[in-house]
C-alpha positions as CSV (number, residue, x, y, z in Angstrom):
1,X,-45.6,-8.5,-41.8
2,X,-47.5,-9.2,-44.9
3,X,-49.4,-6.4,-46.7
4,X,-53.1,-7.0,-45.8
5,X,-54.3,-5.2,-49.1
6,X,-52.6,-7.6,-51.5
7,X,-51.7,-11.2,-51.5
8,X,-48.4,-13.0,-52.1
9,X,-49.3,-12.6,-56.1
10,X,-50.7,-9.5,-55.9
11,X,-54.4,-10.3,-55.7
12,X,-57.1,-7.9,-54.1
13,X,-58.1,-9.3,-50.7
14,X,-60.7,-7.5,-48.1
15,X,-58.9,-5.3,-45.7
16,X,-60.6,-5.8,-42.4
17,X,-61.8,-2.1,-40.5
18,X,-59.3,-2.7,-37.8
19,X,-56.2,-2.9,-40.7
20,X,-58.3,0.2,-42.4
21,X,-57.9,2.1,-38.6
22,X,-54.4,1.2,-38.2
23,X,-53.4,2.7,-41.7
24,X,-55.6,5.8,-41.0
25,X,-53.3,6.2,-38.0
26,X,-49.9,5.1,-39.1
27,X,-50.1,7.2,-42.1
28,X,-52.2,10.3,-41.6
29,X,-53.3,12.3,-44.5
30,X,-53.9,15.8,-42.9
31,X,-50.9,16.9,-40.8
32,X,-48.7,19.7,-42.6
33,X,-45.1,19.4,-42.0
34,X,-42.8,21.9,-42.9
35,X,-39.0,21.8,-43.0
36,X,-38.7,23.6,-39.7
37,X,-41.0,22.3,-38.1
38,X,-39.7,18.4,-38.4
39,X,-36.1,20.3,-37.2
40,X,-37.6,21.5,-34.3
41,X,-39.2,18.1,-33.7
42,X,-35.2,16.6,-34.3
43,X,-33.9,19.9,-32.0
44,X,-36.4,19.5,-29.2
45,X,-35.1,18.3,-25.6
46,X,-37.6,15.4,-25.7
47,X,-36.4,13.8,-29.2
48,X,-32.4,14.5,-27.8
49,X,-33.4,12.0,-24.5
50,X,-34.6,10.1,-25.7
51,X,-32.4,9.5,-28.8
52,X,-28.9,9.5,-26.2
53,X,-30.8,6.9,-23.9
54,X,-31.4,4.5,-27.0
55,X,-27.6,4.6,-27.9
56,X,-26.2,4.2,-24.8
57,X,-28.6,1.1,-24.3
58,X,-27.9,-0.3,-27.7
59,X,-24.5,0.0,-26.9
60,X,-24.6,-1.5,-23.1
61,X,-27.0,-4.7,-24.1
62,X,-26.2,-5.2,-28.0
63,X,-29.9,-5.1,-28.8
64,X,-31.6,-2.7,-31.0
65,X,-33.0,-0.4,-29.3
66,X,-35.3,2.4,-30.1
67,X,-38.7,4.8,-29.8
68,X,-42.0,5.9,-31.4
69,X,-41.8,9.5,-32.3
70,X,-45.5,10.8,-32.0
71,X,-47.1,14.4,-32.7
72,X,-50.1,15.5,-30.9
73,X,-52.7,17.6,-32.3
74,X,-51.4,20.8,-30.7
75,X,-48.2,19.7,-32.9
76,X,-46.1,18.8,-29.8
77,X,-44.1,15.9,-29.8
78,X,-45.0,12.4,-27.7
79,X,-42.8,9.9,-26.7
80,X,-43.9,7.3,-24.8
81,X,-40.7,5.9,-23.5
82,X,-37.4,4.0,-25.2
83,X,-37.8,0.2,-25.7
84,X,-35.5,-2.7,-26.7
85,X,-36.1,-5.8,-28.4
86,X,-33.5,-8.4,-29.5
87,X,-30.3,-8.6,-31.3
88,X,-32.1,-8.8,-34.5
89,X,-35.3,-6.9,-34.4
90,X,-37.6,-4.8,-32.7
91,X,-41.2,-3.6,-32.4
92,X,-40.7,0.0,-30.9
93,X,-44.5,0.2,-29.8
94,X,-43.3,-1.9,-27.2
95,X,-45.1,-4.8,-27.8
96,X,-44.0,-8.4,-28.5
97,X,-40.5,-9.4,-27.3
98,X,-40.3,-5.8,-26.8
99,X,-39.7,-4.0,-23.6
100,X,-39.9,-0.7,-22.3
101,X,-36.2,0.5,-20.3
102,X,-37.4,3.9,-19.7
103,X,-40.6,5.8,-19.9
104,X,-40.7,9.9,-21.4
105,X,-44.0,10.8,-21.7
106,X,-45.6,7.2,-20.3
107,X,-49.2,7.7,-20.1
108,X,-49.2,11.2,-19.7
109,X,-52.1,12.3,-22.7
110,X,-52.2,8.6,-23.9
111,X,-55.8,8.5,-24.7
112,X,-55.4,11.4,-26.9
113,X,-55.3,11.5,-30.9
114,X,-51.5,10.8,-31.9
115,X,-50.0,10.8,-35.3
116,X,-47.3,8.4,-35.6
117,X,-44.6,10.3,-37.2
118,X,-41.5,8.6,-37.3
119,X,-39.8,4.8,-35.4
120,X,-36.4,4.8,-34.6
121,X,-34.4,2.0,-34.4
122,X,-30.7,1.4,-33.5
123,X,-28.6,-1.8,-35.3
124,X,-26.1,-3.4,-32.4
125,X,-22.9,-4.0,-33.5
126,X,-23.0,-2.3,-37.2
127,X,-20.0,-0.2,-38.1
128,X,-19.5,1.6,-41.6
129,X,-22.9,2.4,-43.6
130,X,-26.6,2.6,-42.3
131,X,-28.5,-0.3,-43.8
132,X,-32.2,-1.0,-43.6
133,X,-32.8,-4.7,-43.3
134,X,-35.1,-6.3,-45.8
135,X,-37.2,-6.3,-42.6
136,X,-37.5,-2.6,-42.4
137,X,-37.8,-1.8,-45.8
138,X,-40.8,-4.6,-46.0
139,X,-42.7,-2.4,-43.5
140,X,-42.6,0.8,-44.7
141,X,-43.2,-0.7,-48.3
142,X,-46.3,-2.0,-46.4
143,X,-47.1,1.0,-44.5
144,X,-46.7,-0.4,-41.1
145,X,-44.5,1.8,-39.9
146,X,-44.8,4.9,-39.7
147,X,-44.3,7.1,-42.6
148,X,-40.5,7.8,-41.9
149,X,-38.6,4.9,-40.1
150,X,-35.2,6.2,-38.8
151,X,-32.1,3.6,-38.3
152,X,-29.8,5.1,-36.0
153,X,-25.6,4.1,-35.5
154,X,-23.3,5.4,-32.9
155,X,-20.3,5.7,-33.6
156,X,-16.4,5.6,-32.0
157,X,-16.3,9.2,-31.3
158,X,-19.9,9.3,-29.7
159,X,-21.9,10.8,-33.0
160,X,-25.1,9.3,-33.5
161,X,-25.5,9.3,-37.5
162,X,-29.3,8.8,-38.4
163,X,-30.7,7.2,-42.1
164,X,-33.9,8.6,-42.3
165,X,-36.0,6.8,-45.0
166,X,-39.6,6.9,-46.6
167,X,-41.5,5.2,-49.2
168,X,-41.3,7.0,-52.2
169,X,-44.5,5.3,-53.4
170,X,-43.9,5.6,-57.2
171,X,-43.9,3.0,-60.2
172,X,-40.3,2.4,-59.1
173,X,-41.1,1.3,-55.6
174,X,-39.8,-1.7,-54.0
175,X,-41.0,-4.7,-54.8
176,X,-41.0,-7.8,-52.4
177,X,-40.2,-10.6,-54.8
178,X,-36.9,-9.0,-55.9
179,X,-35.9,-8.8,-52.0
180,X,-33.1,-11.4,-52.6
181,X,-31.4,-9.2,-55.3
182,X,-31.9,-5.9,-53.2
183,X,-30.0,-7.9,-50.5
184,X,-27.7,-9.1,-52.1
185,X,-26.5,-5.8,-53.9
186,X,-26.8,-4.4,-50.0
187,X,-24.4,-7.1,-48.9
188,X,-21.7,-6.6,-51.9
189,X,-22.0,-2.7,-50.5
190,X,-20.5,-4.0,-46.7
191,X,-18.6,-6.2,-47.9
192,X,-16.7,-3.6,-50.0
193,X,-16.5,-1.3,-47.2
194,X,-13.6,0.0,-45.5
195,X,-12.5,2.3,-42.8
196,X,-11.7,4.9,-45.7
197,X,-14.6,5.0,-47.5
198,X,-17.6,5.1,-45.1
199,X,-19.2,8.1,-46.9
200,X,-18.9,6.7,-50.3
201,X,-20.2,3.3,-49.3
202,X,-23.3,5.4,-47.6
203,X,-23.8,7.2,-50.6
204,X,-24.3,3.6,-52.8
205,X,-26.7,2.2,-50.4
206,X,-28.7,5.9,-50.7
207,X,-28.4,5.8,-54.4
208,X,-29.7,1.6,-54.3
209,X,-32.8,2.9,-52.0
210,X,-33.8,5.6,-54.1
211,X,-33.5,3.3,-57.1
212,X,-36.0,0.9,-55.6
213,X,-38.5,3.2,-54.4
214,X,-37.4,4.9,-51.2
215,X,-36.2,8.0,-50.5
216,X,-33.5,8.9,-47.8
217,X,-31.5,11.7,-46.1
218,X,-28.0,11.0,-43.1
219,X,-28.5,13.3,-40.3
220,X,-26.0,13.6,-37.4
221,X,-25.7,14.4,-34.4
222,X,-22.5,15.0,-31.9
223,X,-22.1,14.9,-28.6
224,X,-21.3,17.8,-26.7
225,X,-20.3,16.7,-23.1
226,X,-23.2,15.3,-22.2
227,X,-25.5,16.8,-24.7
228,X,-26.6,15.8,-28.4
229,X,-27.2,18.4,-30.8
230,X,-27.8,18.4,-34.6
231,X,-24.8,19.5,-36.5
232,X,-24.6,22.3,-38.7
233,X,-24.7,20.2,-42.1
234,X,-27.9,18.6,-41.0
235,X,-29.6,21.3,-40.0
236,X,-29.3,22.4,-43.8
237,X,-29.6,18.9,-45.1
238,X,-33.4,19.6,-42.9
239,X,-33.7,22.6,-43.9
240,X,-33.9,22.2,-47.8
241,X,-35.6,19.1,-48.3
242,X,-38.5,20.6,-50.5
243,X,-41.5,21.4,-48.8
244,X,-43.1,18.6,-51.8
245,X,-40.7,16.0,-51.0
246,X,-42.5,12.5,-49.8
247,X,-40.2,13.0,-46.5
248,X,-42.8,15.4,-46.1
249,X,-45.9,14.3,-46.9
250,X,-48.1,12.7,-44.3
C-alpha cells in the first residue's frame, strides 16, 4: 500500500481526514508501555490462544495465518479472533481475501476505543531465519500496520520463534526505491543458510534491518504439552529492552 503522505518521488500530497484517523489509530501517541507490561501482554492466556491456534492453522492449510493484537483503554488486551489469508499474504484485520477461522474476543467491547498494538503474521512453509517480506517492511515503513508487526515460525520441535520488528524512524530508515537491493541481500541470507547455522543466519537479517531503519528483537516460545509459554531468554530479552527504545514508543 502506497504511503498517502508522499508520492512515488517524494512529493507532498493532501492526506484525506479518513487516512489522518486511521494513522491516529494505528499509531497512537499517548499509551505508555513499559517492559513488563508488553510481557504480560506476550504472557497473558489470551495472546498464548490465540498465538497456538495461528500455528497449528498455518501449519494444517499452508496459508499465513495470524491476529490483531489490541489494548483497550483499561490496558487489557483485545483480540478479535485469528484469521487466514493466502499463501502469500494476509490482512489480519480480517478483511479482503481474509477470513476469520476463530473468533477470541469477537464483538465483545468492539465499539470501544482500541489501540492497535501489534499484527502477527505466520509465513507457511519457511524453515531457517524469520524474514519480513518487502511487503511487510513497506507497511510499517508506511505506518499501516501497527506500530510493531510480529512474523511468527514454528518449528520441528513445536517452538514458535517470533521476529518482532518496528520502524526505527531515523535518517537511516528504509527507503522504498532501494527495495530491490534490500531483497536481494535478504535472499543471498537464505540462500546461504543451512541446518547449522540458523542463529547466525538470523542474526544477519537482524543486523541488515537495523541497518535500513528498523529495529528487531527473536522471542520464543515452547510448547509445554499443550501449553505455550515464553522461555526464559525471552523474558530477559523483554525485559531489557530500554524503556526509550522505539519497540516502545507508541
Amino acid at each position: 500500500m502506497a504511503n498517502p503522505e508522499m508520492s512515488p518521488r517524494g512529493e507532498d500530497i493532501e492526506e484525506s481526514q479518513e487516512e489522518k484517523e486511521f494513522r491516529e489509530v494505528m499509531n497512537p501517541e499517548k499509551m505508555e508501555i513499559s517492559p513488563e507490561f508488553f510481557l504480560n501482554l506476550l504472557s497473558s492466556d489470551k495472546f498464548l490462544e490465540a498465538l497456538k491456534i495461528s500455528s497449528q492453522e498455518e501449519l494444517a492449510s499452508g496459508r499465513e495465518t495470524g491476529f490483531m493484537l489490541k489494548v483497550l483503554k483499561d490496558k487489557t488486551p483485545y483480540i478479535y479472533g485469528v484469521v487466514n489469508g493466502s499463501e502469500e499474504s494476509i490482512d489480519v484485520a480480517g478483511y479482503g481475501k481474509s477470513s476469520t477461522i476463530k473468533k477470541i474476543d469477537g464483538e465483545e467491547r468492539e465499539t470501544e476505543r482500541k489501540a492497535h498494538l501489534m499484527s502477527l503474521h505466520f509465513h507457511p512453509k519457511i524453515s531457517g531465519p524469520i524474514i519480513p517480506s518487502l511487503n511487510d517492511l513497506d507497511q510499517l515503513h508506511n505506518n499501516f500496520s501497527p506500530p510493531i508487526m510480529s512474523i511468527g515460525q514454528t518449528r520441528e520441535n513445536g517452538q514458535i520463534d517470533l521476529l518482532l520488528v518496528r520502524n526505527k524512524k531515523t535518517e537511516q530508515s528504509y527507503n522504498p526505491e532501494k527495495a530491490e537491493n534490500f531483497r536481494e541481500e535478504l535472499e543471498k541470507i537464505r540462500l546461504e543458510l543451512n541446518s547449522e547455522d540458523v542463529v547466525e543466519s538470523q542474526q544477519k537479517v537482524q543486523n541488515l534491518l537495523d541497518k535500513n531503519g528498523f529495529e528487531s528483537f527473536l522471542i520464543s516460545f515452547l510448547r509445554r504439552e499443550e501449553k505455550l509459554e515464553l522461555d526464559k531468554k525471552s523474558k530477559e530479552v523483554i525485559l531489557n529492552i530500554q524503556e526509550d527504545a522505539s519497540i516502545l514508543k507508541y
